[in-house]
C-alpha positions as CSV (number, residue, x, y, z in Angstrom):
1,X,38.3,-12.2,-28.5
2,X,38.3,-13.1,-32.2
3,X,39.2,-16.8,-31.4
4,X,35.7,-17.2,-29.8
5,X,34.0,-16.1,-32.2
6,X,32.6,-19.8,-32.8
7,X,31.7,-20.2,-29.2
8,X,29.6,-17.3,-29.1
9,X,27.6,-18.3,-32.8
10,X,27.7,-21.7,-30.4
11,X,25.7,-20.0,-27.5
12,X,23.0,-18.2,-29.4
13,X,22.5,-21.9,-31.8
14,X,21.7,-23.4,-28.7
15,X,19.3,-21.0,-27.8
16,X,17.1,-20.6,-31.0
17,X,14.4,-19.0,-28.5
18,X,15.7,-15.9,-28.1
19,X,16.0,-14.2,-31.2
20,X,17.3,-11.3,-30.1
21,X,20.9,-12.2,-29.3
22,X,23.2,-11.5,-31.6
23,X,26.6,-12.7,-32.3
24,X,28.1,-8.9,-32.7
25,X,25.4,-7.8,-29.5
26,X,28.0,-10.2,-27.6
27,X,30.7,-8.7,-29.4
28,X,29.6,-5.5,-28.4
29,X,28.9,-6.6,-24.8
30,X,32.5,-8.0,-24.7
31,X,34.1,-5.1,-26.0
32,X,32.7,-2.9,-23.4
33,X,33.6,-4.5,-20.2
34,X,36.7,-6.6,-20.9
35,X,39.1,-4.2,-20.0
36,X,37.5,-2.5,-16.9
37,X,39.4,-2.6,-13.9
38,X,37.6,-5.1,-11.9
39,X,36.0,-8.7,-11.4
40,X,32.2,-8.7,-13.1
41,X,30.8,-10.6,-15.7
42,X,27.4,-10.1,-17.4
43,X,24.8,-12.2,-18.3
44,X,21.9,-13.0,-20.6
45,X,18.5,-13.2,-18.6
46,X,16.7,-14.2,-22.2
47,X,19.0,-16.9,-22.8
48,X,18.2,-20.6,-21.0
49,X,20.2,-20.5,-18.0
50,X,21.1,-17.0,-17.8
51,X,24.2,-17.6,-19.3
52,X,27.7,-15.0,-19.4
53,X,28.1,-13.5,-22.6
54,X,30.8,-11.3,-21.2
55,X,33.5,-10.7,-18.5
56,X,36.6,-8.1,-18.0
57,X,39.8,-9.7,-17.7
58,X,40.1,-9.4,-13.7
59,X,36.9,-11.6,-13.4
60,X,39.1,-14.1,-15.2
61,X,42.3,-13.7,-12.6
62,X,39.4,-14.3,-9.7
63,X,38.0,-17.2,-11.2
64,X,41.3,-18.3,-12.1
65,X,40.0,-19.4,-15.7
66,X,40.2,-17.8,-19.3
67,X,37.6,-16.2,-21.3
68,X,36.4,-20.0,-23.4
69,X,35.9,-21.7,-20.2
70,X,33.3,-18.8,-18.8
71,X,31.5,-18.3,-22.0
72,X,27.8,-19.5,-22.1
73,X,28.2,-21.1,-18.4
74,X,26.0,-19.8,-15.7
75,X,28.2,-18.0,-12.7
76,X,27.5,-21.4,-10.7
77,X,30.7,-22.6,-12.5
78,X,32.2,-20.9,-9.0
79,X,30.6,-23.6,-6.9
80,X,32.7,-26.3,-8.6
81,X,35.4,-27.5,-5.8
82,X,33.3,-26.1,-2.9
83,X,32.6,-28.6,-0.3
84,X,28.7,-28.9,-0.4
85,X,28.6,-27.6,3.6
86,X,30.1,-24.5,2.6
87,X,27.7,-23.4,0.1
88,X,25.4,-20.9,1.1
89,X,21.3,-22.2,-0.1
90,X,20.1,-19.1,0.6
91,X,22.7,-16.9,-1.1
92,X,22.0,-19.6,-4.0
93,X,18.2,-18.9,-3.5
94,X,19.1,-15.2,-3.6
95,X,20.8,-15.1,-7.1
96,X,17.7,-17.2,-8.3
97,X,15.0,-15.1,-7.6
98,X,17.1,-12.7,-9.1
99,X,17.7,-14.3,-12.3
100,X,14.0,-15.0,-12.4
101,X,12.7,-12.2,-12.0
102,X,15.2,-10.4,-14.6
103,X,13.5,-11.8,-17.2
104,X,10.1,-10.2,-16.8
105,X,8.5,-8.7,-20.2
106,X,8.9,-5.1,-20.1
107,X,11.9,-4.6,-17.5
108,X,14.1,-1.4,-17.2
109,X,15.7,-2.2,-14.4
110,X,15.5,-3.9,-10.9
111,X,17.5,-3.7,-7.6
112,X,20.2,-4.9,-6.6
113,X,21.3,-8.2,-4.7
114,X,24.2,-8.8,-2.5
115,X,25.6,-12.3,-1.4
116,X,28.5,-13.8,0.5
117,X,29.2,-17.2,-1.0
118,X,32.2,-19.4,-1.4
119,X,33.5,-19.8,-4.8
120,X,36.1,-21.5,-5.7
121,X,39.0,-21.1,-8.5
122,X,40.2,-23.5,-10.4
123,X,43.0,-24.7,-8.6
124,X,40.9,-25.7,-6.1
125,X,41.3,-22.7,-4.0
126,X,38.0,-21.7,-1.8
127,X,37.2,-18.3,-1.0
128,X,34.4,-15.5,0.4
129,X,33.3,-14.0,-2.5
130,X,30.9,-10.8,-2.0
131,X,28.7,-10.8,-4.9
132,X,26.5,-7.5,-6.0
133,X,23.9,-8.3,-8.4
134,X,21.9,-6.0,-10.8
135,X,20.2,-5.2,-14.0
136,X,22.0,-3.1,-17.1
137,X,20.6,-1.9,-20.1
138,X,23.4,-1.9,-23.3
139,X,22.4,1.6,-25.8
140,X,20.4,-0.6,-27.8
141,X,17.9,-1.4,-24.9
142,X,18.5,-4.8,-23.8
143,X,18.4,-5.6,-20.0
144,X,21.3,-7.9,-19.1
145,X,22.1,-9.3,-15.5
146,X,25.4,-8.1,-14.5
147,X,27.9,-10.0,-11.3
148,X,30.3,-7.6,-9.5
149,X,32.4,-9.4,-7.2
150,X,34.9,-9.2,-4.4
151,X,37.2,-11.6,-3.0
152,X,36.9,-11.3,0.9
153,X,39.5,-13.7,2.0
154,X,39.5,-17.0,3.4
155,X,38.1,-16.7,6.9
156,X,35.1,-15.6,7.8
157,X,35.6,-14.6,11.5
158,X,38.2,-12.2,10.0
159,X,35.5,-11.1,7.9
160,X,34.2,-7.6,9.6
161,X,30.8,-5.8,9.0
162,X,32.8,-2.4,8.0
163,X,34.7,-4.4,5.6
164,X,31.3,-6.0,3.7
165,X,29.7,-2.2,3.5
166,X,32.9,-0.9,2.1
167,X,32.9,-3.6,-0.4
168,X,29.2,-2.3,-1.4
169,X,30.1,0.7,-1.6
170,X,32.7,-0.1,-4.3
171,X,30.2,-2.2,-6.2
172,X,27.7,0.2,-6.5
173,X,30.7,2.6,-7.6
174,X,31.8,0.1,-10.0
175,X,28.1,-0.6,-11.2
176,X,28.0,2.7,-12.3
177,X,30.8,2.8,-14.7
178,X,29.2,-0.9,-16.2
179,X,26.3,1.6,-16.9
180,X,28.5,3.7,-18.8
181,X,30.6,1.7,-20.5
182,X,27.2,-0.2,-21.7
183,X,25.7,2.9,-22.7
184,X,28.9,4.6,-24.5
185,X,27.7,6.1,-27.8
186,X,24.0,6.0,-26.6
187,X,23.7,9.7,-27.1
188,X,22.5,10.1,-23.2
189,X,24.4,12.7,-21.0
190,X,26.5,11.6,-18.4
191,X,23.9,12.4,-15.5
192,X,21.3,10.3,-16.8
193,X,23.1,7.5,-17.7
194,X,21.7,4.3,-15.9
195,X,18.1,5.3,-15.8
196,X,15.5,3.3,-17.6
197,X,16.2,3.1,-21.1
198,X,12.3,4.6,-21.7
199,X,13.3,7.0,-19.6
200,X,16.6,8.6,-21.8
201,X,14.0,9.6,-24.6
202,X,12.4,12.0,-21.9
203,X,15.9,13.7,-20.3
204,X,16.2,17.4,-21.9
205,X,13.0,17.7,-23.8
206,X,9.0,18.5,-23.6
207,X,6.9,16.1,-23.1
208,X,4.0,15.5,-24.8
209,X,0.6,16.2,-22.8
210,X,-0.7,13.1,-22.0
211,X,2.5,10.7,-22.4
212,X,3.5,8.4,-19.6
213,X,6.0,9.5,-17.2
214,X,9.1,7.6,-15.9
215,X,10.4,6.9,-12.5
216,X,13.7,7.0,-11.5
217,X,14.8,4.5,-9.3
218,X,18.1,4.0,-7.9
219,X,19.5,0.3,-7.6
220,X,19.6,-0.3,-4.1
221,X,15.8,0.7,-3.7
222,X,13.3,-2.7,-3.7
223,X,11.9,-1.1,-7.4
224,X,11.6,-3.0,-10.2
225,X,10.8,-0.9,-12.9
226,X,9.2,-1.7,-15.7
227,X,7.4,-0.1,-19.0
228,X,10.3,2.2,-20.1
229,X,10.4,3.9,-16.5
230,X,6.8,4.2,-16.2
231,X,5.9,1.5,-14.1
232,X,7.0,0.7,-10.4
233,X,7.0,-2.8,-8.4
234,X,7.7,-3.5,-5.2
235,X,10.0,-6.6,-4.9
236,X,9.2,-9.3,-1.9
237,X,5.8,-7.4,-1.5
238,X,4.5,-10.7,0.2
239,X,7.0,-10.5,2.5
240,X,8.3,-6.8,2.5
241,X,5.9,-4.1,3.8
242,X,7.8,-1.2,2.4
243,X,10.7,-0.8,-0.1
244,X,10.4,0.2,-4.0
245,X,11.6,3.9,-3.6
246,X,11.6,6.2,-6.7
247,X,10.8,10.0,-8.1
248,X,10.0,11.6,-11.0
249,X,12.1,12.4,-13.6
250,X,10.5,15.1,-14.6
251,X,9.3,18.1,-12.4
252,X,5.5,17.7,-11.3
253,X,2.1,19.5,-13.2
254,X,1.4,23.1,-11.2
255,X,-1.8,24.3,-10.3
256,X,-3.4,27.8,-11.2
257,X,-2.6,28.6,-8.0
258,X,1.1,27.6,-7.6
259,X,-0.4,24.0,-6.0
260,X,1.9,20.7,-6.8
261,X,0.0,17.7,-7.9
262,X,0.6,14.2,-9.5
263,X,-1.7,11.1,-10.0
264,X,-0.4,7.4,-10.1
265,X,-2.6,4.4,-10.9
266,X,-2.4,1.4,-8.7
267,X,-2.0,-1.6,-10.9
268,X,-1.4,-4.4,-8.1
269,X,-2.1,-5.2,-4.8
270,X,-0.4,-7.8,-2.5
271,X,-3.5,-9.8,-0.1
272,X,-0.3,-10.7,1.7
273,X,-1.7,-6.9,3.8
274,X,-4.6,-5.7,4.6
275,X,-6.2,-3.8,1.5
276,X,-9.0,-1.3,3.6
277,X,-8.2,2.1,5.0
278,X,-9.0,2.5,8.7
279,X,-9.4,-0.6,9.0
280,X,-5.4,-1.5,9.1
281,X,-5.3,-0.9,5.8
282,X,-2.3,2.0,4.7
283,X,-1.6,4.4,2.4
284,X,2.0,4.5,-0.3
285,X,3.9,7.4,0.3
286,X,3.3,9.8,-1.7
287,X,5.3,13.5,-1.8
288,X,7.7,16.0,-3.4
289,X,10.8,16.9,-3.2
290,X,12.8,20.2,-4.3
291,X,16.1,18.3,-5.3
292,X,16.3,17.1,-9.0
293,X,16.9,13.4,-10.0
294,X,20.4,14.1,-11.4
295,X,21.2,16.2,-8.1
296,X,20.3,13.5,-5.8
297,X,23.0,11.2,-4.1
298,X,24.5,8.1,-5.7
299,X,22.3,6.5,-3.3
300,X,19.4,8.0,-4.4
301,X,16.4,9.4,-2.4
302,X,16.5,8.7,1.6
303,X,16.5,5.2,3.2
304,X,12.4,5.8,3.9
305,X,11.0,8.4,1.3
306,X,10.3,11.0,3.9
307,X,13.7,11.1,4.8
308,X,15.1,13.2,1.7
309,X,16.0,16.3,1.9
310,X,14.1,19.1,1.1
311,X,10.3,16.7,0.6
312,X,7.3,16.7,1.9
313,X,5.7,13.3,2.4
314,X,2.4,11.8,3.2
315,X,0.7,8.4,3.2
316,X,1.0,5.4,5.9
317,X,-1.3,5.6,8.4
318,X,-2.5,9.2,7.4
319,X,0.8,11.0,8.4
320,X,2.4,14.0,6.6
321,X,6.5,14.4,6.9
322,X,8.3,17.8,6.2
323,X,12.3,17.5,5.8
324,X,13.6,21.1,4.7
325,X,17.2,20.3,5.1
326,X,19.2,19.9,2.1
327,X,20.4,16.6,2.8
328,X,18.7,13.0,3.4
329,X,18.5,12.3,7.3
330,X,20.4,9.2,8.2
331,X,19.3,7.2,10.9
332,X,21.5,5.6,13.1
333,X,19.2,4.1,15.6
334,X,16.8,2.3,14.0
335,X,14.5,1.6,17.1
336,X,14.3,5.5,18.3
337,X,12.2,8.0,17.4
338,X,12.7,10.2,14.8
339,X,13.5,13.2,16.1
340,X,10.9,16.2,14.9
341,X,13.1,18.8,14.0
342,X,14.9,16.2,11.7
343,X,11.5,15.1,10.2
344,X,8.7,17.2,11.8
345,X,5.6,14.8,11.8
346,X,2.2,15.5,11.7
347,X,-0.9,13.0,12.1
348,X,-4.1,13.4,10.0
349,X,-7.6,11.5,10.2
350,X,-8.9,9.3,7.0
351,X,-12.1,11.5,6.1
352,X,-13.0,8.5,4.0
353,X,-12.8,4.3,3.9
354,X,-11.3,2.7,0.8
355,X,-10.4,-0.9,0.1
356,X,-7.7,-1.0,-2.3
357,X,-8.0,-2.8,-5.9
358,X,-6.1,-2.7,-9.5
359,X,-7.2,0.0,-11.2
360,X,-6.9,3.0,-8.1
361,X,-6.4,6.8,-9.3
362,X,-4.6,8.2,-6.7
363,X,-3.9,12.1,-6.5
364,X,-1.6,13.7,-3.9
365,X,-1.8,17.3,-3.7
366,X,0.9,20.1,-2.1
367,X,-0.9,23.7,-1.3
368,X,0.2,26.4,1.2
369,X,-0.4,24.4,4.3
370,X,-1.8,21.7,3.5
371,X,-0.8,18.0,1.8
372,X,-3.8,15.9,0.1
373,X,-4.5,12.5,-1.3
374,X,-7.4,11.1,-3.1
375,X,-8.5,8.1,-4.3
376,X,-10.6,7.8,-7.5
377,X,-11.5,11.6,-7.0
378,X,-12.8,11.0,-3.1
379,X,-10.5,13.1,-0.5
380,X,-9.1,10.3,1.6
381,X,-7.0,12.5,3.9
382,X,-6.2,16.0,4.3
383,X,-3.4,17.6,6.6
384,X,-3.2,21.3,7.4
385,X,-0.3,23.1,9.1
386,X,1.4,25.9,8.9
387,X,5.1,24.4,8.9
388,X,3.8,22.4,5.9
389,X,4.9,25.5,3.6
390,X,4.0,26.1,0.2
391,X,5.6,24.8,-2.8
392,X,8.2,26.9,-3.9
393,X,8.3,28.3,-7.4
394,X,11.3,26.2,-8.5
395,X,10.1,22.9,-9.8
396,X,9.7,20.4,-7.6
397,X,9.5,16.5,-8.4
398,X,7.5,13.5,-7.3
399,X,7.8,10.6,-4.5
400,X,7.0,7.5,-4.2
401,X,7.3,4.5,-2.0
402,X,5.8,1.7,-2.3
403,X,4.0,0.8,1.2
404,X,1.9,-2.7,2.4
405,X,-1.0,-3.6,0.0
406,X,-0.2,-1.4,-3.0
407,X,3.0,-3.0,-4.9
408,X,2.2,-1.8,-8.4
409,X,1.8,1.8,-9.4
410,X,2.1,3.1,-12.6
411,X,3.0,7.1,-12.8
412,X,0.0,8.6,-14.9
413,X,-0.2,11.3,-18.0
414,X,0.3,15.5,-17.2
415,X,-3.0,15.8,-18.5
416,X,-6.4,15.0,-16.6
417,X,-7.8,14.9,-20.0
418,X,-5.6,11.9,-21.2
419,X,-7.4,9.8,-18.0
């Protein structure tokens, strides 16, 4: 990698913009991923272009090139040789957005992507490559874009469904030992590794009354987080109505009663919904569940909030879920009922109207038999049954998902004082 040393000074001269790139921050990059067993590349969102600052060696076999003829060139180098009514616009669109939207001010991390697009090596030869993008963070903090990729072959009737989901599932594998080779000598244990960067100053230690608390969100969730963990945003919100899953990583304030409360502020709302309770408007889902962050599944919390094991949910149009299982429910069928003793159901009344708007202080509250959310101190709704339970005495954490007009929330201080 030595011989490129005058490339990469190259790179950042073109950029004088960004500051913040470093010739021995690509080093480092480099030295991380070059030898990891599969094709991916990273890239810098800060730079113009998004350009690759570094790639393991089986991203080279793929692409079919060496490391000076991938350096500073944005992954659309793989489009070179592919006839132009082969190339996928919306994949193309896809990785764009993604790009994009990497290089807001304050990201930790955002979710990931997946394309099929045909690349092409260069020899000339075409093929399906399965792309997963997502966002890394190296130890010293700075969010880079990284490309996992798959070679699926050359025909695309051969090309089967199973064979694309067991390709994620590799990537998201893979993505997590990027997150540890980028955060080697970070100091972070193992089972936090790939959260927020914010987030890693909070694992094992008190928190001061009053800070900010961080989210955890897992990368095939809709979240983009931002603030060092604190913040959550819903992805697509003008086109998605739900999406943007995350929890707590930290266990949630208790009551002089045992009760389990949290408070999030709303800092954005989407006009693409409608904005007023009982009047279409809906609520985010807001609950708790008994499983800790690192305990969860590599997938993270369940497909839809309320599905994850061992939680209590409410929000929507004024409905409480109750999951005690120890494992998320899967759903196979997506148009069927849930059934009840999977996710028993219960349906509440809005006691009062709300329309949403920046600025929203909302409270959800778990007591014996009975779930509660508020908005700006007014009750909103409040369910009561007895198969609600109480919260145990182990802690329990909070959940979050993101639902219609509310795509902004920002987790709030342990301390009503701090408000």
């Amino acid at each position: 990698m030595r011989e490129h040393q005058e490339d990469m000074q190259e790179l950042i001269a073109d950029c004088p913009e960004t500051r913040k790139a470093t010739l021995a921050q690509i080093q480092h990059v480099m030295q991380r991923v070059h030898g990891l067993p599969f094709p991916v590349c990273l890239a810098d969102p800060l730079l113009e272009d998004t350009p690759i600052i570094g790639v393991s060696q089986e991203f080279l076999h793929l692409a079919g090139r060496d490391f000076g003829e991938v350096l500073g060139q944005n992954c659309r180098f793989l489009l070179k040789g592919v006839p132009n009514e082969e190339i996928s616009r919306s994949a193309r669109k896809d990785c764009k957005n993604f790009c994009t939207t990497a290089r807001l001010r304050n990201l930790s991390s955002l979710p990931t992507t997946t394309v099929l697009q045909s690349n092409a090596r260069k020899n000339g030869d075409v093929f399906f490559n399965l792309m997963m993008l997502a966002s890394v963070s190296t130890a010293e903090g700075r969010t880079l874009v990284v490309g996992l990729q798959k070679d699926m072959g050359t025909d695309l009737d051969l090309l089967t469904v199973a064979a694309q989901e067991d390709a994620s599932k590799a990537h998201l594998a893979n993505l997590g030992l990027v997150q540890q080779a980028l955060m080697k000598g970070s100091g972070a244990p193992p089972e936090y590794r790939g959260m927020a960067p914010g987030a890693l100053a909070f694992a094992g230690c008190n928190v001061p009354r009053g800070s900010l608390l961080p989210w955890v969100a897992w990368p095939q969730s809709r979240s983009v987080v931002r603030h060092g963990g604190s913040t959550i945003l819903r992805r697509d919100a003008g086109e998605m109505p739900r999406g943007a899953h995350a929890m707590s990583l930290l266990p949630v304030d208790r009551g002089d009663h045992g009760e389990a409360t949290f408070k999030i502020r709303v800092n954005a709302i989407s006009q693409r919904w409608a904005t007023k309770l009982s009047a279409g408007g809906y609520l985010p889902f807001l609950g708790f569940t008994e499983i800790a962050p690192t305990e969860m599944p590599a997938t993270g919390c369940g497909k839809q909030v309320e599905f994850t094991g061992k939680s209590i949910c409410a929000g929507g149009d004024c409905m409480v879920y109750r999951r005690t299982q120890d494992t998320h429910f899967e759903r196979t069928e997506v148009f069927r009922p849930v059934p009840q003793e999977e996710v028993a159901a219960f349906q509440g009344e809005f006691l009062a109207s709300h329309s949403w708007s920046p600025g929203d202080l909302v409270s959800c509250c778990w007591s014996p038999n009975t779930m509660t959310i508020s908005i700006n101190n007014t009750l909103v709704m409040r369910v009561e049954d007895p198969e609600l339970g109480s919260p145990p005495a182990t802690p329990v954490y909070a959940l979050y998902e993101s639902a219609f007009a509310v795509s902004e929330v920002t987790l709030m201080p342990t301390s009503e004082a701090a408000l």
